[in-house]
N, C-alpha and C positions, 0 to 999 in steps of 0.2 A: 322774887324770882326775876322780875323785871328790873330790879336794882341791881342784881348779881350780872344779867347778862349786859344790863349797859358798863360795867365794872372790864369786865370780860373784853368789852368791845376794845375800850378806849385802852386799855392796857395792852394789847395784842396790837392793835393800832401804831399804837405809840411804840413798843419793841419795834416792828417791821417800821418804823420812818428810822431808825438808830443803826438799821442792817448796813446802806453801803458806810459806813464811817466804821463796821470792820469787816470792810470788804475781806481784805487778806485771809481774817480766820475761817469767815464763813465761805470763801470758795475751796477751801482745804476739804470740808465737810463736804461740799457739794462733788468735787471732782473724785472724792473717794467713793461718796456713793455710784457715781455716775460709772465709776470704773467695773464698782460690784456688778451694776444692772448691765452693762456692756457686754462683760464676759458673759456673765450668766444666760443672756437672750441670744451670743455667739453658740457659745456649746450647747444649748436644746437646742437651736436652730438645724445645729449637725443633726441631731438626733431623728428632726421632723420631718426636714430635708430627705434621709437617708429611708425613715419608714412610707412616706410619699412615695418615695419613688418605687420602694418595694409593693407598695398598696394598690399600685398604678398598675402593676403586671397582670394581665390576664384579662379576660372578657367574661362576661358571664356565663357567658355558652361555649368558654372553653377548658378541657378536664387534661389531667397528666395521669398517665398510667406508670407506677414506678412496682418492683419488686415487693411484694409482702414485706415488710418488716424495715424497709430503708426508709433514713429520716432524711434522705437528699437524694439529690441525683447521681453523687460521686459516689454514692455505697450503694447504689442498683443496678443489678444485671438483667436482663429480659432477654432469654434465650432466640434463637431463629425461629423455631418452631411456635414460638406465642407470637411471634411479629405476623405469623398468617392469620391467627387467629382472630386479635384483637380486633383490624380493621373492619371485622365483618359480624361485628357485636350491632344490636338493634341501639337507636336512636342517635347517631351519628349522621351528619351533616353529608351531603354527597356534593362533590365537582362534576367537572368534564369528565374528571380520569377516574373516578370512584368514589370511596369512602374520603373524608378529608380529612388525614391523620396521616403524622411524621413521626415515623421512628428515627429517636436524635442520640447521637452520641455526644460526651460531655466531658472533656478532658480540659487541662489546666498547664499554661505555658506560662513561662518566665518573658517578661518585656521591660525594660526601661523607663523608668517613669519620666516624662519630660523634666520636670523642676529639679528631681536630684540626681536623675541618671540610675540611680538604685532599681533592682530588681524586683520584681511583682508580679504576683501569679493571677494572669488573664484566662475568663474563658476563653476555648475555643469550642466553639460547637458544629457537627456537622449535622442537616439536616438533610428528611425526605423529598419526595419530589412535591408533596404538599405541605412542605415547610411553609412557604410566605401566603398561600391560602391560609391555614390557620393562625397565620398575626394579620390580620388585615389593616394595624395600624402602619404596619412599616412601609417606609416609601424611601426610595432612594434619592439621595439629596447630591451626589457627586457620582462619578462614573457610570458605573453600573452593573447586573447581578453579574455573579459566578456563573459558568458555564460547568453544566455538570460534565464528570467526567475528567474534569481538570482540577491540576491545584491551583485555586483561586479562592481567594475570599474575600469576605465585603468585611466591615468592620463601622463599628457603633460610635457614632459621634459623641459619644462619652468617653468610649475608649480613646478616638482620636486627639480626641481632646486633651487626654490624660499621660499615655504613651508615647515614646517616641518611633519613628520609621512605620507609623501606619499611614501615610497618606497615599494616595492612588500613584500606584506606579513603583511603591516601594516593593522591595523582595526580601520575604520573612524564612529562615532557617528553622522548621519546625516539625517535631518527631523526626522521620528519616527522609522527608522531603523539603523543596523548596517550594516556595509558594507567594504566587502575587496577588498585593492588594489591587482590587480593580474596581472598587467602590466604596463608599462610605454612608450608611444608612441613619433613616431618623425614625428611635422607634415609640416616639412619644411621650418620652421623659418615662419610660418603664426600667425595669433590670437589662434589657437586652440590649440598650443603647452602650452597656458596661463588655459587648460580648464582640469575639469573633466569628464569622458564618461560612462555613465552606458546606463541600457535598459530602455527605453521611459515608457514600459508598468509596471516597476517596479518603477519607480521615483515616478509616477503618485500618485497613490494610497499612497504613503509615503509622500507626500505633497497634498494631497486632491485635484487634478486637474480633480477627474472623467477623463472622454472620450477629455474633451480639451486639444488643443499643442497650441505654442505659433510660430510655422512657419514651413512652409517647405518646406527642399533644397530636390532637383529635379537638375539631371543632361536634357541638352537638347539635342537632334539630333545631332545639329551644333551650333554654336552661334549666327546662321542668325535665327535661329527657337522663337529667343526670343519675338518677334513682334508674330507670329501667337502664342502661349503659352500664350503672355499676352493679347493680343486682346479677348482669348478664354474665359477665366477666368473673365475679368473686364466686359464682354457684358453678361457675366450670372446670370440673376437676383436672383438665390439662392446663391449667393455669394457678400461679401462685401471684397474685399481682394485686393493689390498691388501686383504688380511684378518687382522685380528687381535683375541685374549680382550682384551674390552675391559679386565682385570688388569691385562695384560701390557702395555697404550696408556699407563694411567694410571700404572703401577710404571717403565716408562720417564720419565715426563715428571719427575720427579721425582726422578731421578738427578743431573741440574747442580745444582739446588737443593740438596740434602742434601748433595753433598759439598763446596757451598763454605760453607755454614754449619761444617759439623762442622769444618774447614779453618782456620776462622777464630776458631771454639770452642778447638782444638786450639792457636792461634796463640798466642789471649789467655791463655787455662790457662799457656800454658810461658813468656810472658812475668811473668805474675801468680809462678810459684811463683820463677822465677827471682829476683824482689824476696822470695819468700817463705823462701825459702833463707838468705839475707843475714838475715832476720829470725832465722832459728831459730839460724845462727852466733852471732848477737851473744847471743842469750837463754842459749846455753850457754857461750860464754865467759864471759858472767856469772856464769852456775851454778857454774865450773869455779874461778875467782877466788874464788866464797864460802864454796869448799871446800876450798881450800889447805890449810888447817889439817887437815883430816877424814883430805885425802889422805893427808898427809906422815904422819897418826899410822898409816892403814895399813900404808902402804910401810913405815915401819919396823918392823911389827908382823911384817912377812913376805910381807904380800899383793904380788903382781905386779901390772906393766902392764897386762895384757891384761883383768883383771878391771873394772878400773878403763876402760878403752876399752868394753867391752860393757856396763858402769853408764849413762855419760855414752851412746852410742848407744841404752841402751831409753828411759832417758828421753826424750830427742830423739822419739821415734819414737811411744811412747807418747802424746807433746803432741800432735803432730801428726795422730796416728790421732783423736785426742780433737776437735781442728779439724776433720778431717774429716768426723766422725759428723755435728759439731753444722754444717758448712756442706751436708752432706748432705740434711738434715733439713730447714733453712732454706730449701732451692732446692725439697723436695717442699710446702710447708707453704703455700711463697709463687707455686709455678709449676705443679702438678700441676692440670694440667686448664683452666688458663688460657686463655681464648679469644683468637683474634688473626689476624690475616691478614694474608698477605704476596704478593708481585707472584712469579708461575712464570717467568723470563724464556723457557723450553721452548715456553711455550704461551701465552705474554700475554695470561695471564690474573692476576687476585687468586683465592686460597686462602685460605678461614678453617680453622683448624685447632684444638686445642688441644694445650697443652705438656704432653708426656709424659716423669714421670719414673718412668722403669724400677729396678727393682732393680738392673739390671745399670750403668747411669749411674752410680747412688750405691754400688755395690761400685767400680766402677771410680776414683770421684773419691775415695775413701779409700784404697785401693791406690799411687792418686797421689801424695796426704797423707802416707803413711808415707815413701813414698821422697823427699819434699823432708824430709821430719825424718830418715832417712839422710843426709842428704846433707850437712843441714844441721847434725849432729853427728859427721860423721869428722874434721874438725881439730879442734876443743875437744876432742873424746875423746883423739886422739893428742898433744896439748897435755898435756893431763893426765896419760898414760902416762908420756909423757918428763918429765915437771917433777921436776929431780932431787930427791935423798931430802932432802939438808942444806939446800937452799934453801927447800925447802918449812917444814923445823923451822924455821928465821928466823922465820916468822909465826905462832909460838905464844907 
């Protein structure tokens, strides 16, 4: 055993001192891998990025009341007559002014996207007059709130970010009113930072909702109050209504999203490495050709196959771990923290988010790396084991 692994050494040794003399083939190998692991740690990154920021929405102790049966907020109506009800269910949080619960309306406008000019459908939401009590992450970062009563709205530094003609002082064409931006909010890297904010009682009437919202957040006591809040509401026969941590709204909506991105991350990764494999074959049967001579004096020195297979395989894997690093790197350097928004088809809505690259992404897309450079090295390694001894001395 101790014979085999010093065989091992010196042979693996001796392959990596031969590597830069072919620089050329073997950086082929490496930048192709490096391209696979790029992309790959790019497009989950969207993925991570996009469910973060949906993960992020909501507090513990905060619940959404939507319609019996609706899987969003765009397909629930909550009549006038349950908006008195609701606020006055047990285990809810109390203000200056009362219970602390917004009944919110949640409509959907076309806006300009900054980069192509193209059109994209923005929240706009109109909330209660305990709208910014129940976020109590939000803090305004430029201007300042809406004055109820008027058309005004603040808007989400994601959206501003992302949109064009929202910056303070602009004037937005929407429903059958006009309406100015008079701040720009930050609401913690959550959903809301993707949203428009005006007054509930002013949306209404500029989209014909009468007296109806389409849900509403309500801070709780405690987080434990969730059970008697929803037990209160669902056993009251003038109500047709769900309860749920508004976490748990927004970690749902976010499920189709994430897995057909990651889906289609995963699609391109195993299509990419698959060209990447073919890449790393050809690079070592190069290798493996420019070492006939090297081998043959082995072989007949005494060394085995196998030594000679696990040379030809570190190499291989080595390259490739090396591609990895460096498209790892690439993908944090060029994607970490990138801003962007995409359409939730869940909830039709646009999401601004940024891309999130995790340690685990870039351990995983070298993990990758290695195994296309396996892969990409068991036939030239086993080429070279078997390349008999006398054939090999021919080319000295």
């Amino acid at each position: 055993m101790i014979a085999w692994l010093s065989q091992v050494v010196a042979v693996t040794l001796l392959s990596l001192r031969t590597v830069p003399q072919r620089l050329a083939s073997s950086s082929v190998a490496v930048v192709g891998v490096a391209a696979v692991a790029g992309v790959l740690v790019a497009v989950l990154s969207m993925a991570v990025g996009f469910r973060a920021t949906m993960m992020r929405t909501g507090e513990p102790d905060s619940v959404m009341v939507l319609r019996a049966g609706a899987d969003a907020e765009m397909t629930s109506i909550i009549e006038g007559s349950a908006l008195k009800i609701i606020p006055d269910a047990p285990g809810l949080a109390r203000g200056p002014r009362g219970p602390i619960a917004s009944a919110e309306l949640f409509v959907i406008v076309d806006l300009p996207k900054r980069s192509t000019g193209m059109s994209a459908q923005v929240p706009l939401r109109g909330i209660g007059t305990e709208g910014f009590l129940v976020r109590p992450r939000l803090r305004i970062v430029e201007g300042r709130r809406f004055e109820t009563g008027r058309n005004e709205v603040i808007v989400g530094r994601g959206a501003a970010a992302n949109f064009a003609n929202l910056g303070v002082g602009s004037v937005l064409n929407l429903g059958e009113n006009r309406w100015e931006v008079v701040g720009i909010f930050d609401g913690g890297g959550t959903a809301a930072d993707s949203e428009l904010w005006c007054d509930a009682n002013v949306l209404a009437p500029a989209y014909r909702r009468g007296n109806t919202r389409q849900a509403v957040y309500a801070r709780l006591e405690s987080p434990q109050a969730l059970t008697r809040f929803r037990d209160a509401l669902t056993s009251d026969p003038r109500l047709n209504v769900k309860v749920m941590r508004e976490s748990d709204y927004y970690a749902e909506q976010s499920v189709f999203l994430f897995r057909l991105i990651t889906s289609l991350g995963v699609l391109v990764g195993a299509l990419m490495g698959i060209g990447a494999i073919f890449a790393a074959v050809n690079t070592m049967y190069s290798a493996v050709a420019s070492r006939t001579r090297e081998i043959a004096v082995l072989r007949a020195l005494g060394f085995g196959g196998s030594p000679v297979v696990v040379s030809v395989l570190t190499e291989s894997m080595l390259l490739a771990l090396l591609g990895g690093i460096a498209g790892g790197l690439v993908a944090f350097l060029g994607f970490n923290g990138y801003q962007a928004a995409t359409f939730n088809l869940q909830s039709f809505r646009a999401v601004a988010f940024a891309f999130a690259v995790t340690p685990r992404l870039v351990v995983s897309a070298v993990i990758y790396a290695v195994v296309i450079g396996f892969l990409g090295g068991i036939f030239p390694a086993f080429r070279a084991a078997r390349l008999p001894v006398v054939v090999a001395l021919r080319e000295l």
